[in-house]
C-alpha positions as CSV (number, residue, x, y, z in Angstrom):
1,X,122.3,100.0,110.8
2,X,121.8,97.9,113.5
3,X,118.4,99.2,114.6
4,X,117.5,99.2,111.6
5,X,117.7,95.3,111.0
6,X,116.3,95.3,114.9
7,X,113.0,97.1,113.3
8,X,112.7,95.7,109.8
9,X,113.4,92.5,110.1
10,X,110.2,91.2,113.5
11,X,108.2,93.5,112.1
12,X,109.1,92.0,108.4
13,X,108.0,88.6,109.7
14,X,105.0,90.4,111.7
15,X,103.6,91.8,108.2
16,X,104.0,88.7,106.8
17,X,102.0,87.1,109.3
18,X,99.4,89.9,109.4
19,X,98.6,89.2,105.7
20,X,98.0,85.6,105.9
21,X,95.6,86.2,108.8
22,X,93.8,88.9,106.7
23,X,93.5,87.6,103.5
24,X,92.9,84.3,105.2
25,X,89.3,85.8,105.9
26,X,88.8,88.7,103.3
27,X,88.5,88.0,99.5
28,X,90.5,90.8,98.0
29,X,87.7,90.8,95.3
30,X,85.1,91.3,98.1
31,X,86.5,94.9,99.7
32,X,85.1,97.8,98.9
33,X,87.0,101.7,98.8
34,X,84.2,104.5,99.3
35,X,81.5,101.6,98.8
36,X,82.8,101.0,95.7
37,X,84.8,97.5,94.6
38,X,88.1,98.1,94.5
39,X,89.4,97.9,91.0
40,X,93.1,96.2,91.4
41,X,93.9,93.3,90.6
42,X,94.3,90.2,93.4
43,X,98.6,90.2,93.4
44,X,98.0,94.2,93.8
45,X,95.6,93.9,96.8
46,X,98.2,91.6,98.0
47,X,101.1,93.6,97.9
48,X,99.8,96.5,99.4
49,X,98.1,94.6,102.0
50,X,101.7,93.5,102.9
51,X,103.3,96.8,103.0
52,X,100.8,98.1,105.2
53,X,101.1,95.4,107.8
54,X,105.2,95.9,107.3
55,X,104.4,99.6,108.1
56,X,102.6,99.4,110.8
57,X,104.4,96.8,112.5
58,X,108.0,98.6,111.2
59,X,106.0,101.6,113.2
60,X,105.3,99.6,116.5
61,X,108.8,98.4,116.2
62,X,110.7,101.5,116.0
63,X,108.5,103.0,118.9
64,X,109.6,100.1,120.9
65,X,112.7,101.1,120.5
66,X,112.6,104.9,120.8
67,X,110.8,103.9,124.4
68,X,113.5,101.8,125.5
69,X,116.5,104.5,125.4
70,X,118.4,105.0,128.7
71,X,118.0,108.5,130.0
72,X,121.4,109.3,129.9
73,X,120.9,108.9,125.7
74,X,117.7,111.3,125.4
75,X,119.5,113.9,127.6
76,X,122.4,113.9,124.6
């Protein structure tokens, strides 16, 4: 549980701030998907902006971690 709440909750913050930087310079109205407009709405561009950024920085957290195991725990 506890490396969980060490993953989720930087890279929680980190998604958050990823958003704001995005949509601080893209209009969700103005991307495209396959060079076509996308067709959600603004709060759904939103949200899924956010998870991604959550993902990826959930990813980036978790790998920090897996990296910074002793040996003596991989060798379990």
């Amino acid at each position: 549980m506890k490396s969980a709440i060490l993953v989720l909750w930087p890279s929680f913050i980190v998604g958050g701030i990823g958003e704001i930087i995005f949509f601080t310079v893209f209009d969700p109205r103005e991307l495209y998907l396959f060079g076509e407009p996308a067709s959600l709405s603004r709060t759904a561009v939103y949200s899924i902006g956010f998870f991604l950024c959550w993902a990826f920085a959930a990813a980036s957290s978790a790998f920090t971690c897996f990296l910074s195991r002793a040996a003596k725990e991989v060798d379990r």
